[in-house]
MOPAC internal coordinates of N, CA, C and O (Angstrom, degrees):
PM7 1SCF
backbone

  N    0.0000 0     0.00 0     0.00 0    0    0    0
  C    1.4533 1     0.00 0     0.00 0    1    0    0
  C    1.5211 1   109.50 1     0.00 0    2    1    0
  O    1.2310 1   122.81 1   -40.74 1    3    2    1
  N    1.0245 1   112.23 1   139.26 1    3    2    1
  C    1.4868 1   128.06 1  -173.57 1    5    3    2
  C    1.7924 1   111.60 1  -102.17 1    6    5    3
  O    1.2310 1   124.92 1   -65.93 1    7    6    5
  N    1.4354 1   108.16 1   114.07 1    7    6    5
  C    1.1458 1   136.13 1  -175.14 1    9    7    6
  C    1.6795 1   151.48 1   -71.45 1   10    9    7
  O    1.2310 1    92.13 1   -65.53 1   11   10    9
  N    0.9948 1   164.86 1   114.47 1   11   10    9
  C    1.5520 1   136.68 1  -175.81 1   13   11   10
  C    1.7330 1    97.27 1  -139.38 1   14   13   11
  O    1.2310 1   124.12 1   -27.36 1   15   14   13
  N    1.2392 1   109.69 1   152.64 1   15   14   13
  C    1.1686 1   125.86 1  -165.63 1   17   15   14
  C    1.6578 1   111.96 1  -123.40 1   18   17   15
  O    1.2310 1   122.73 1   -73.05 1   19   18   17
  N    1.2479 1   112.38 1   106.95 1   19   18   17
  C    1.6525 1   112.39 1  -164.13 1   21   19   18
  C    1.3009 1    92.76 1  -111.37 1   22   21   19
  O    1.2310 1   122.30 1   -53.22 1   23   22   21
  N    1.4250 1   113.19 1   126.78 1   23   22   21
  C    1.5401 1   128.75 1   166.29 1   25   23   22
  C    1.4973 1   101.04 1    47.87 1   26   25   23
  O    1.2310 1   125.84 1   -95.14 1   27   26   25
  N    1.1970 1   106.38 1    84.86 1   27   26   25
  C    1.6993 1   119.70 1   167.57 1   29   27   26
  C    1.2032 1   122.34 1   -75.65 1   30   29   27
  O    1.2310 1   116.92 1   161.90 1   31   30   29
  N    1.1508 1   123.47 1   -18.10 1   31   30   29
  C    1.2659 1   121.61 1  -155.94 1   33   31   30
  C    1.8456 1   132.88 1    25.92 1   34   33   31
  O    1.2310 1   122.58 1    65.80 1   35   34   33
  N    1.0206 1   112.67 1  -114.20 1   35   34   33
  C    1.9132 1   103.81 1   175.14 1   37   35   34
  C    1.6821 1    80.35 1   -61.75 1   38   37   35
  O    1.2310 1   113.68 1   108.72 1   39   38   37
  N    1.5593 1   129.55 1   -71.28 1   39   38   37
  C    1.3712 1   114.70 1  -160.37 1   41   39   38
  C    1.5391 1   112.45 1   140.32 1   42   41   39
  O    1.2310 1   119.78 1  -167.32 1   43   42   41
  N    1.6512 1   118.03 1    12.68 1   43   42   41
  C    1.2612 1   113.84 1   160.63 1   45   43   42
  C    1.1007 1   130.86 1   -46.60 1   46   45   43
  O    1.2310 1   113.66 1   113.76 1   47   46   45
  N    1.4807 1   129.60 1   -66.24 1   47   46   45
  C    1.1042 1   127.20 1   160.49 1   49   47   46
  C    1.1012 1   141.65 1   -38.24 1   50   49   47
  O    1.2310 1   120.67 1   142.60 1   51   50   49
  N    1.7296 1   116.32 1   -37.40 1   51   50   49
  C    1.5201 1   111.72 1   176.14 1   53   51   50
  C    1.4653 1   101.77 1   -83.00 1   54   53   51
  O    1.2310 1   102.30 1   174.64 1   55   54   53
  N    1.6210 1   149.98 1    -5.36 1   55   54   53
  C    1.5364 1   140.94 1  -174.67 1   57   55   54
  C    1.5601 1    83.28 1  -106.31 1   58   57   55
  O    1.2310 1   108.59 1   155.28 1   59   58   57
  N    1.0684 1   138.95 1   -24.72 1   59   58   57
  C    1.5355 1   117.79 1   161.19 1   61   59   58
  C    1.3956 1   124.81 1   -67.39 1   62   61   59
  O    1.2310 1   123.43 1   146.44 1   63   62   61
  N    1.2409 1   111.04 1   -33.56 1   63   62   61
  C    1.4342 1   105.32 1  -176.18 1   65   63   62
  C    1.8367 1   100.10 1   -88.11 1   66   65   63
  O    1.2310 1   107.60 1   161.10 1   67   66   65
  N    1.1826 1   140.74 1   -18.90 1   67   66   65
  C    1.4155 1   151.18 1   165.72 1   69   67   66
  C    1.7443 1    99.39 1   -72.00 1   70   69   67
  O    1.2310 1   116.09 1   137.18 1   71   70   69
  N    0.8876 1   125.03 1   -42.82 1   71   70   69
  C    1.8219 1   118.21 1   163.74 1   73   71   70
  C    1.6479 1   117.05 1   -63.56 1   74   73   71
  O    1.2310 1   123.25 1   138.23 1   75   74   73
  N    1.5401 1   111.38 1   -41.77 1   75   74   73
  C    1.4401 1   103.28 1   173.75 1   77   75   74
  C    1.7425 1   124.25 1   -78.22 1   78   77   75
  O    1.2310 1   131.05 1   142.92 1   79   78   77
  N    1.6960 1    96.28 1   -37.08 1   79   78   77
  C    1.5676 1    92.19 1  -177.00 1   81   79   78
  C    1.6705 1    96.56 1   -84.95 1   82   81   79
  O    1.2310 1   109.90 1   167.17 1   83   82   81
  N    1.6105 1   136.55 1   -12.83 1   83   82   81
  C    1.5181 1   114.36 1   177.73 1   85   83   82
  C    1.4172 1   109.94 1    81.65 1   86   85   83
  O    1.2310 1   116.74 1  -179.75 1   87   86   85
  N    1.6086 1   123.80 1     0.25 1   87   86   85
  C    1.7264 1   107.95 1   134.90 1   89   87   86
  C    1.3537 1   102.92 1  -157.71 1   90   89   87
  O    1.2310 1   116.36 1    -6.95 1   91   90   89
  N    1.1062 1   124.52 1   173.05 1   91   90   89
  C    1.4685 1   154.66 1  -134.17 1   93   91   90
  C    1.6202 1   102.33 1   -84.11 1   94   93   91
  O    1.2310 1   120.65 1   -22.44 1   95   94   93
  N    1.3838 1   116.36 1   157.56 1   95   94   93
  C    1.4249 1   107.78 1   157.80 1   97   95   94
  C    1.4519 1   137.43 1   -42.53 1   98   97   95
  O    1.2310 1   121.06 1   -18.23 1   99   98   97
  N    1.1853 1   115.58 1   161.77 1   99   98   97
  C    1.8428 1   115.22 1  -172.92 1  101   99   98
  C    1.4975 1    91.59 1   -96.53 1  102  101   99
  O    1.2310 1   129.86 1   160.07 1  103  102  101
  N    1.2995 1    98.60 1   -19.93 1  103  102  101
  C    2.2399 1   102.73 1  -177.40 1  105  103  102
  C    1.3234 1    92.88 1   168.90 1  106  105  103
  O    1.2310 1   123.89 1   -12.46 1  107  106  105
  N    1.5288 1   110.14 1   167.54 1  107  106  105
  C    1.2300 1   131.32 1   157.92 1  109  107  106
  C    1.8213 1   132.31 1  -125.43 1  110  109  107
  O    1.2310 1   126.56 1   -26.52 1  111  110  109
  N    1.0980 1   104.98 1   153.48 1  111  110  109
  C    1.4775 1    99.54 1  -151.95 1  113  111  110
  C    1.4277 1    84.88 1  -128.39 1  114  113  111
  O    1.2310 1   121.28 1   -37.24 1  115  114  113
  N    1.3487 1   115.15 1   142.76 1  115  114  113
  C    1.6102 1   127.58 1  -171.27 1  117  115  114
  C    1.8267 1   112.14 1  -163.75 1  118  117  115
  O    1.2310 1   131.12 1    -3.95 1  119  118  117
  N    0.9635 1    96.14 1   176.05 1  119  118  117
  C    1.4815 1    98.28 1  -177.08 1  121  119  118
  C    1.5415 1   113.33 1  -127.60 1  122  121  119
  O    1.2310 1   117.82 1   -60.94 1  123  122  121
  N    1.6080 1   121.77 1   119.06 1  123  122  121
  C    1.4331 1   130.52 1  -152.30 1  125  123  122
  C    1.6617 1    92.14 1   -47.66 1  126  125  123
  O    1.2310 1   106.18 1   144.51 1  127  126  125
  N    1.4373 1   143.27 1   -35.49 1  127  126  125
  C    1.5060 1   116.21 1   177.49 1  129  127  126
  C    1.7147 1   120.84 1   -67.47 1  130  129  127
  O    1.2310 1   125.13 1   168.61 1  131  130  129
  N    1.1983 1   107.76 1   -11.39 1  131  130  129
  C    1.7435 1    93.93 1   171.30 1  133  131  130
  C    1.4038 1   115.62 1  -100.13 1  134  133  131
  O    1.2310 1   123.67 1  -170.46 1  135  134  133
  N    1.7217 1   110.57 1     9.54 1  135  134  133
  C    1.4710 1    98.10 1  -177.61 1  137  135  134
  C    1.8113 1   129.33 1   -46.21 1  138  137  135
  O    1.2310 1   131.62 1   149.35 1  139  138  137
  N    1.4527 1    95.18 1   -30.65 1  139  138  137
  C    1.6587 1   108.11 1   177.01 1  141  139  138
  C    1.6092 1   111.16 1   -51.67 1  142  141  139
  O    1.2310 1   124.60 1   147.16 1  143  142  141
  N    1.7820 1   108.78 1   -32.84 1  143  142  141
  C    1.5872 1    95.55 1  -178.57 1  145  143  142
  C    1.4637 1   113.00 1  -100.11 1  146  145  143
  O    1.2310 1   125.90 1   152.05 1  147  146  145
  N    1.6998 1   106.27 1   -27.95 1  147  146  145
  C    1.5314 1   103.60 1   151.69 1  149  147  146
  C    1.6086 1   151.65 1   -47.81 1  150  149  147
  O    1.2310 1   135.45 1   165.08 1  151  150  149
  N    1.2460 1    87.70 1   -14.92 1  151  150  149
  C    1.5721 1   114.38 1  -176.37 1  153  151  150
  C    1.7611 1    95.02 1   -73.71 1  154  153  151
  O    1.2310 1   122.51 1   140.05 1  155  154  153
  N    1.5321 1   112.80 1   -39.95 1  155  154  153
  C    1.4039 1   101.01 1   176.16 1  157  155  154
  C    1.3575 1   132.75 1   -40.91 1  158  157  155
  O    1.2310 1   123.32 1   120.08 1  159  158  157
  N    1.1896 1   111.25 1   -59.92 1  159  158  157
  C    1.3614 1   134.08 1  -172.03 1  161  159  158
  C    1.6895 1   101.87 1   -85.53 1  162  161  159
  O    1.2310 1   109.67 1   119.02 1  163  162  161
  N    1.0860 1   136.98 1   -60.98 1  163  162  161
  C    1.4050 1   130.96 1   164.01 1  165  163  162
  C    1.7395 1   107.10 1   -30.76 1  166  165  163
  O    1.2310 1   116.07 1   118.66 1  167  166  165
  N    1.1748 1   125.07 1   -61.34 1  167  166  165
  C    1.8337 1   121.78 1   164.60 1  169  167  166
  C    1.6948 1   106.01 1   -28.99 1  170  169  167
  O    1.2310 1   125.09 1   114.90 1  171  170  169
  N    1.1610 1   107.83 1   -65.10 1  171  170  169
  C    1.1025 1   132.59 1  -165.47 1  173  171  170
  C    1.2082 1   114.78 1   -37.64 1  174  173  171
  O    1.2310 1   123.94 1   124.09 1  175  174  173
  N    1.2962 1   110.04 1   -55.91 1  175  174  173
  C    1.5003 1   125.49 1   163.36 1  177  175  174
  C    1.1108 1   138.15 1   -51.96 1  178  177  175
  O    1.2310 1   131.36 1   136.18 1  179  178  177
  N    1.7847 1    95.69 1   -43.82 1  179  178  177
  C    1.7111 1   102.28 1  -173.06 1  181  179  178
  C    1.7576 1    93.21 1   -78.27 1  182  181  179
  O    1.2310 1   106.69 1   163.82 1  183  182  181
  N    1.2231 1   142.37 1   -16.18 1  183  182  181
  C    1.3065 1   134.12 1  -168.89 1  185  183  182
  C    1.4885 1    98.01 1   -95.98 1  186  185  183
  O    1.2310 1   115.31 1  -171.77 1  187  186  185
  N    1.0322 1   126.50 1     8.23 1  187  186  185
  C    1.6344 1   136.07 1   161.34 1  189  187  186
  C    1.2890 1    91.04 1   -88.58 1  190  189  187
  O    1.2310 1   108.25 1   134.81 1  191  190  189
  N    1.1054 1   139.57 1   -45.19 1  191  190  189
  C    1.6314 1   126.63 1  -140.34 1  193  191  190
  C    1.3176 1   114.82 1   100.48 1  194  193  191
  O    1.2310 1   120.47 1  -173.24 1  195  194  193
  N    1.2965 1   116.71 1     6.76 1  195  194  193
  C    1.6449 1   113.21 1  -173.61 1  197  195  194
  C    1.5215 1   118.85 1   -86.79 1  198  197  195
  O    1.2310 1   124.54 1   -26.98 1  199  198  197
  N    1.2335 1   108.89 1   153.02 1  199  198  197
  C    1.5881 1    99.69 1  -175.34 1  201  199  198
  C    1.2300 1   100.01 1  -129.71 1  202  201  199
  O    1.2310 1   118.18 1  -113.91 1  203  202  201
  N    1.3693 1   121.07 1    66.09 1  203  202  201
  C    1.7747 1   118.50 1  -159.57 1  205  203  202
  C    1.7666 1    87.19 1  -106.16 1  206  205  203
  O    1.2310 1   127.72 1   -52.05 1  207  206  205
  N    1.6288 1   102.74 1   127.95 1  207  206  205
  C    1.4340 1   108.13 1   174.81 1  209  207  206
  C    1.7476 1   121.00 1   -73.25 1  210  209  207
  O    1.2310 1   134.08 1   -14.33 1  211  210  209
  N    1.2021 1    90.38 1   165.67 1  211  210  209
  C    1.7075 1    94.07 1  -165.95 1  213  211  210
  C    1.2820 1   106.50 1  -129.38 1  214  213  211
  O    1.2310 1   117.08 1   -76.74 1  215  214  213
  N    1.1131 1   123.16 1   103.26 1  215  214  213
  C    1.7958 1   123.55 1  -170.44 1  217  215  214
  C    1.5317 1   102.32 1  -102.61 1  218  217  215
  O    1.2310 1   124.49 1   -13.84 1  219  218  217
  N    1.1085 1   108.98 1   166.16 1  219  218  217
  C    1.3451 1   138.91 1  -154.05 1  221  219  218
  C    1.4513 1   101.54 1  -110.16 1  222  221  219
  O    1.2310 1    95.36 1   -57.91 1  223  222  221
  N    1.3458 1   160.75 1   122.09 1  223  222  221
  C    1.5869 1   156.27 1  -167.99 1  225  223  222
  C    1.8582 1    82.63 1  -110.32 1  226  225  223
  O    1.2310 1   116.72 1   116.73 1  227  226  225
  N    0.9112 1   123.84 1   -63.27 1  227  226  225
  C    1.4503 1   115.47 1   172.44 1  229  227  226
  C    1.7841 1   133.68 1   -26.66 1  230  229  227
  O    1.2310 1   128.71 1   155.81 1  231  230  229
  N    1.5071 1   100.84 1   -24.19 1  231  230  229
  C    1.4863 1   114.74 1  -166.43 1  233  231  230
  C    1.6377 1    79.38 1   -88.46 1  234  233  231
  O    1.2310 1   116.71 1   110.79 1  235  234  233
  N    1.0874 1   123.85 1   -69.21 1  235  234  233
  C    1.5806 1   117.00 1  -172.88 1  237  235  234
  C    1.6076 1    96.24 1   104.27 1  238  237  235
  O    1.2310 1   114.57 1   176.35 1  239  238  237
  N    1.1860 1   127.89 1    -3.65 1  239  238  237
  C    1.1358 1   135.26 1   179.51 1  241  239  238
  C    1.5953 1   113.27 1  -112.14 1  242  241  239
  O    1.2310 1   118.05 1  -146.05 1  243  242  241
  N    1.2437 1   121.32 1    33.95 1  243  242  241
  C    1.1878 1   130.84 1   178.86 1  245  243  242
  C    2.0887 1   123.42 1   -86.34 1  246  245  243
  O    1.2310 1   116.63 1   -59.90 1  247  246  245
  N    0.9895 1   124.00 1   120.10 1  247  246  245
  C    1.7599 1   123.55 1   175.95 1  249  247  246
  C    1.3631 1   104.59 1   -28.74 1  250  249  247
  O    1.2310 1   122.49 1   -31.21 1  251  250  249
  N    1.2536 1   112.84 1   148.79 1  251  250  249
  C    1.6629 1   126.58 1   158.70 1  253  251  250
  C    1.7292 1   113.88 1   -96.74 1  254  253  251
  O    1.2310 1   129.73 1   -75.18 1  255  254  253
  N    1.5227 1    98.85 1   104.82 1  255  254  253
  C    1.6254 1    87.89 1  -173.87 1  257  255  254
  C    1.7238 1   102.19 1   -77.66 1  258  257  255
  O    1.2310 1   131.55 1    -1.37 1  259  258  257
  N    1.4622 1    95.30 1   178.63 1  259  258  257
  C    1.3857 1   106.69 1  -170.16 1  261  259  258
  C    1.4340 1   105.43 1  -132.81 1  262  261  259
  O    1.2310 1   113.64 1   -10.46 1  263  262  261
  N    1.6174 1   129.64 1   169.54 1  263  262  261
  C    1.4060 1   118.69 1  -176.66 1  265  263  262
  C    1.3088 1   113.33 1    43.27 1  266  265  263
  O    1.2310 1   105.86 1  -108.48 1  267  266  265
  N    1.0316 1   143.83 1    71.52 1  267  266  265
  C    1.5992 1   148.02 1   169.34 1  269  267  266
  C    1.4611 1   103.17 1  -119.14 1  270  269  267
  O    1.2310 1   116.79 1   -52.78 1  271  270  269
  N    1.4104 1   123.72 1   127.22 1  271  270  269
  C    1.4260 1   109.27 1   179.85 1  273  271  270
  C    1.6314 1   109.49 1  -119.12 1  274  273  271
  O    1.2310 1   124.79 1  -154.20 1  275  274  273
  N    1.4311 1   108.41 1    25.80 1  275  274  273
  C    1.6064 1   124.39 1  -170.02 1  277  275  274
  C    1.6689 1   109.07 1  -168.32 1  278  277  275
  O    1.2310 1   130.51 1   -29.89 1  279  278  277
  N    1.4505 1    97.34 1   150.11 1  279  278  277
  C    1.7142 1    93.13 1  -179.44 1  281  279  278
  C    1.8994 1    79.92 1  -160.11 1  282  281  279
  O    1.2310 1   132.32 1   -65.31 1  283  282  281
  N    1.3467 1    93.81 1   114.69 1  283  282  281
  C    1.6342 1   110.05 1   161.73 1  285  283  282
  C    1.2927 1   119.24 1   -89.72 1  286  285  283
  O    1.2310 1   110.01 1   -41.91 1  287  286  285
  N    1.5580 1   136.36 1   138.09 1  287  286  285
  C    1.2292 1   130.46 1   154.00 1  289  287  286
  C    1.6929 1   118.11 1  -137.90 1  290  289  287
  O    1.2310 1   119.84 1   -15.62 1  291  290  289
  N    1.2143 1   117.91 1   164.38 1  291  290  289
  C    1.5210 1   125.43 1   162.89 1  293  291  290
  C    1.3002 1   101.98 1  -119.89 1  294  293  291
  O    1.2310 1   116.88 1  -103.61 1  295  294  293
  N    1.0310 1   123.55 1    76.39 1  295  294  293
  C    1.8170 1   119.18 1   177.03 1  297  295  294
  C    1.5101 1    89.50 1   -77.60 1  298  297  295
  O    1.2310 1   123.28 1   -35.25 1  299  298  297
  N    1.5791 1   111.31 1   144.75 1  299  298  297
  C    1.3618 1   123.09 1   163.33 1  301  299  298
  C    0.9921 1   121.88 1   -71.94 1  302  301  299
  O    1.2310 1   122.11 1   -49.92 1  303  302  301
  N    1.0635 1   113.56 1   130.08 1  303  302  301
  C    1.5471 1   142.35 1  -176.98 1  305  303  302
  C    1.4683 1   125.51 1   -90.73 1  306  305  303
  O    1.2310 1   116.23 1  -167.27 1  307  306  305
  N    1.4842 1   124.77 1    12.73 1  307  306  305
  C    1.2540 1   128.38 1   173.50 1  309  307  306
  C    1.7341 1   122.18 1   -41.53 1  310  309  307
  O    1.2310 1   134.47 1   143.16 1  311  310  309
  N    1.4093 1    89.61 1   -36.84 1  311  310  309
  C    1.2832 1    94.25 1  -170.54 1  313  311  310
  C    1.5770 1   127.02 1   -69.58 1  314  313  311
  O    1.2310 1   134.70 1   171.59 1  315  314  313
  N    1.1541 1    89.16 1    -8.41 1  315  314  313
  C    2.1546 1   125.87 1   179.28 1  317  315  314
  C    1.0443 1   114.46 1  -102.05 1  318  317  315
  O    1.2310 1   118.13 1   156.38 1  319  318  317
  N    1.6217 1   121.16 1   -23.62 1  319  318  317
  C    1.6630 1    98.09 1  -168.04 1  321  319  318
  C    1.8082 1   110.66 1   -91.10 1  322  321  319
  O    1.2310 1   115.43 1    -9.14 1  323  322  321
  N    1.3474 1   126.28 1   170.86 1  323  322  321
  C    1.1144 1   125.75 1   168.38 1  325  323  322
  C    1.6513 1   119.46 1   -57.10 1  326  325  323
  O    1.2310 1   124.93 1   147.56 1  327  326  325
  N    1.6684 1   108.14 1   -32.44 1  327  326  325
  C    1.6002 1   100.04 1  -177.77 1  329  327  326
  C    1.5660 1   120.71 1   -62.16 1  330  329  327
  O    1.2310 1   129.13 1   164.33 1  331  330  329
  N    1.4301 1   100.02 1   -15.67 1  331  330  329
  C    1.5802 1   102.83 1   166.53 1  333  331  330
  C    1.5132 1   125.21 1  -100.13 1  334  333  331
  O    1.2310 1   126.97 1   -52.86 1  335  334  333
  N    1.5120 1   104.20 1   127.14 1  335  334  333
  C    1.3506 1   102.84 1  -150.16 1  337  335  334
  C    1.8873 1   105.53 1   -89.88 1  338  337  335
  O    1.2310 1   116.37 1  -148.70 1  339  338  337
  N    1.5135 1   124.50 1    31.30 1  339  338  337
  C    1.0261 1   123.50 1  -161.30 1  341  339  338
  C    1.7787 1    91.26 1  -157.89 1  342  341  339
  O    1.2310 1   134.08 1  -169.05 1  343  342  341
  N    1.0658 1    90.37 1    10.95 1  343  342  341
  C    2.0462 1   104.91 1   170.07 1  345  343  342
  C    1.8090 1    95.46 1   -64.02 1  346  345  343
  O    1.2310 1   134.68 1   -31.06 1  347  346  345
  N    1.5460 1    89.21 1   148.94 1  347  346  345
  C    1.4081 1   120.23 1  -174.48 1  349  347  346
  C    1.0782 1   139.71 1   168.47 1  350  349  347
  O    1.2310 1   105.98 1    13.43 1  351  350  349
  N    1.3414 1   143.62 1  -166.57 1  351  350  349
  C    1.9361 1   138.36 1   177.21 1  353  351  350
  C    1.7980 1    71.37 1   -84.39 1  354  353  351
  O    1.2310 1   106.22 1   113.26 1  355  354  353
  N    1.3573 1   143.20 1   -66.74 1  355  354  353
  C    1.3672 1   120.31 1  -153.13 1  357  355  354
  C    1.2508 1   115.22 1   -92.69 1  358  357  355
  O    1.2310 1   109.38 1  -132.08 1  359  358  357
  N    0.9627 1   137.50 1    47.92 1  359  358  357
  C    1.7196 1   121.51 1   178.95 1  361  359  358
  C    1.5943 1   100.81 1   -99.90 1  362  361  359
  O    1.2310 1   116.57 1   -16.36 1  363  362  361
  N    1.2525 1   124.13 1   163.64 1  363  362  361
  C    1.4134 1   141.09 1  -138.47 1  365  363  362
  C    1.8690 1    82.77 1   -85.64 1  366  365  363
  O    1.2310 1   114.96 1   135.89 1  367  366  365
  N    1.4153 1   127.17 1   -44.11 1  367  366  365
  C    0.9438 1   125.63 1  -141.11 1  369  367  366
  C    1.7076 1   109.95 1   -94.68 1  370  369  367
  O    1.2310 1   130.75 1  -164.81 1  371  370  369
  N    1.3443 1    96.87 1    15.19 1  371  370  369
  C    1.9240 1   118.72 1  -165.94 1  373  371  370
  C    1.8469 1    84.12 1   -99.30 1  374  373  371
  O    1.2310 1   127.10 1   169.67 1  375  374  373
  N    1.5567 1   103.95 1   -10.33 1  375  374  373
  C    1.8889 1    80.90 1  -159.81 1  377  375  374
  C    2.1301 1   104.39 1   -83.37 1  378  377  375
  O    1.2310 1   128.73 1   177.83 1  379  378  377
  N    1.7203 1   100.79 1    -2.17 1  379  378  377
  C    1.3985 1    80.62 1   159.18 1  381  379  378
  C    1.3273 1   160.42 1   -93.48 1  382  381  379
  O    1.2310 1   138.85 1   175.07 1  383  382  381
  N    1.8195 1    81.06 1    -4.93 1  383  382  381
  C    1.7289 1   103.56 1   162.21 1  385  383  382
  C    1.5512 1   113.99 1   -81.91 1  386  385  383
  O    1.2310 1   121.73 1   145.63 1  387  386  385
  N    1.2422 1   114.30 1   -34.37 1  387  386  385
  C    1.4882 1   113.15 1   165.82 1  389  387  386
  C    1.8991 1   125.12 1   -45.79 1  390  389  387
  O    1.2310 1   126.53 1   125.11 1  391  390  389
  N    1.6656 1   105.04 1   -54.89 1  391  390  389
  C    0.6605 1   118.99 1   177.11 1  393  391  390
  C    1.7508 1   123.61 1   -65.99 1  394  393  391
  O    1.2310 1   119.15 1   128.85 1  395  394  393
  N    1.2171 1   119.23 1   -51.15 1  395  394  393
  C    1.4215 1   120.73 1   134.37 1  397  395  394
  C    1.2628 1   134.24 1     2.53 1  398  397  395
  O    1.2310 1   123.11 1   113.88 1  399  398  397
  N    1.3628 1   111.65 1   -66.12 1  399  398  397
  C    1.4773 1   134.51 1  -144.85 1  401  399  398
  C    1.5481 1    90.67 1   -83.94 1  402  401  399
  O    1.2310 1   121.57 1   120.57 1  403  402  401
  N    1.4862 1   114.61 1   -59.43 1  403  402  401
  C    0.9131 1   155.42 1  -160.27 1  405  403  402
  C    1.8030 1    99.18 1   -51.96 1  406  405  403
  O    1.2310 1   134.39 1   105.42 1  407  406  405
  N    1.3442 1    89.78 1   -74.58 1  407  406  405
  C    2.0223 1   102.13 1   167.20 1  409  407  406
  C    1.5340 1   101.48 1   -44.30 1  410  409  407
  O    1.2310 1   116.30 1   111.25 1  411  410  409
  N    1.0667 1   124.64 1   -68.75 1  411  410  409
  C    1.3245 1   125.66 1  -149.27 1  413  411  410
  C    2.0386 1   114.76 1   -72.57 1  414  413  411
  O    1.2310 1   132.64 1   161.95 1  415  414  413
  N    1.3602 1    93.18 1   -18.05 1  415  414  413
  C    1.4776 1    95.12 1   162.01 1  417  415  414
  C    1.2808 1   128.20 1  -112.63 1  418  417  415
  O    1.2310 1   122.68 1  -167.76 1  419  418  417
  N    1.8527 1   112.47 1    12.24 1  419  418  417
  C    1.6109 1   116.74 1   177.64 1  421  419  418
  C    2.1523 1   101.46 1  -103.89 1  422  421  419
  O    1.2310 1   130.10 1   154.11 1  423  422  421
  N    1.3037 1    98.12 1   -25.89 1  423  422  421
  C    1.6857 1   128.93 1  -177.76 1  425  423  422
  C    0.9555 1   124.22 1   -84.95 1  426  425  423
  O    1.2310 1   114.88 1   140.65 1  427  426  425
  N    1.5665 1   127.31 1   -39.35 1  427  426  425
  C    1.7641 1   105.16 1  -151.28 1  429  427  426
  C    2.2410 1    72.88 1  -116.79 1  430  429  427
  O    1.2310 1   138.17 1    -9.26 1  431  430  429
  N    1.5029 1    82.38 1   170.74 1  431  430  429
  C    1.5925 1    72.88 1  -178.97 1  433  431  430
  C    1.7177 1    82.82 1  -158.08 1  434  433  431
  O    1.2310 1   120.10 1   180.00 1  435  434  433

């Protein structure tokens, strides 16, 4: 099964879902402010030997993959949790799961 990995952050989710389906992402798609936790798992890879690309959702200029039969993400959830005291359906910080969501069902096919 063919894979994509949305907002990995360190990268649990995308080496879990690469342990169950038995190979790696087709790419990963992130947004230039989490590169610091993306950088984890992107390392990670290249010290495998992997050359799995890393697109930018911000550039807006990103490929439309095709045949994908899975799309993992950890979009942050600040905007949901109780420690934020301005959590809600509208807080500013909901627009990266929106935005996300949004790519990944106008894009990946």
């Amino acid at each position: 099964m063919k894979h994509l990995a949305f907002v990995p952050l360190i990268g649990g989710m995308a080496i879990g879902a690469e342990q169950a389906l038995g190979r790696p992402p087709e790419a990963v798609f992130s947004y230039l402010d989490f590169w610091a936790n993306d950088s984890y798992l992107m390392n990670w890879y290249e010290s495998r030997g992997l050359n799995i690309p890393y697109h930018l959702i911000d550039d807006n200029d990103v490929p439309t993959y095709s045949d994908i039969d899975l799309v993992t993400s950890l979009c942050p959830c600040s905007g949901l949790t109780q420690a934020n005291p301005h959590a809600g359906p509208g807080c500013q910080q909901n627009t990266w799961m929106l935005k996300s969501t949004q790519y990944a069902l106008s894009r990946v096919r």
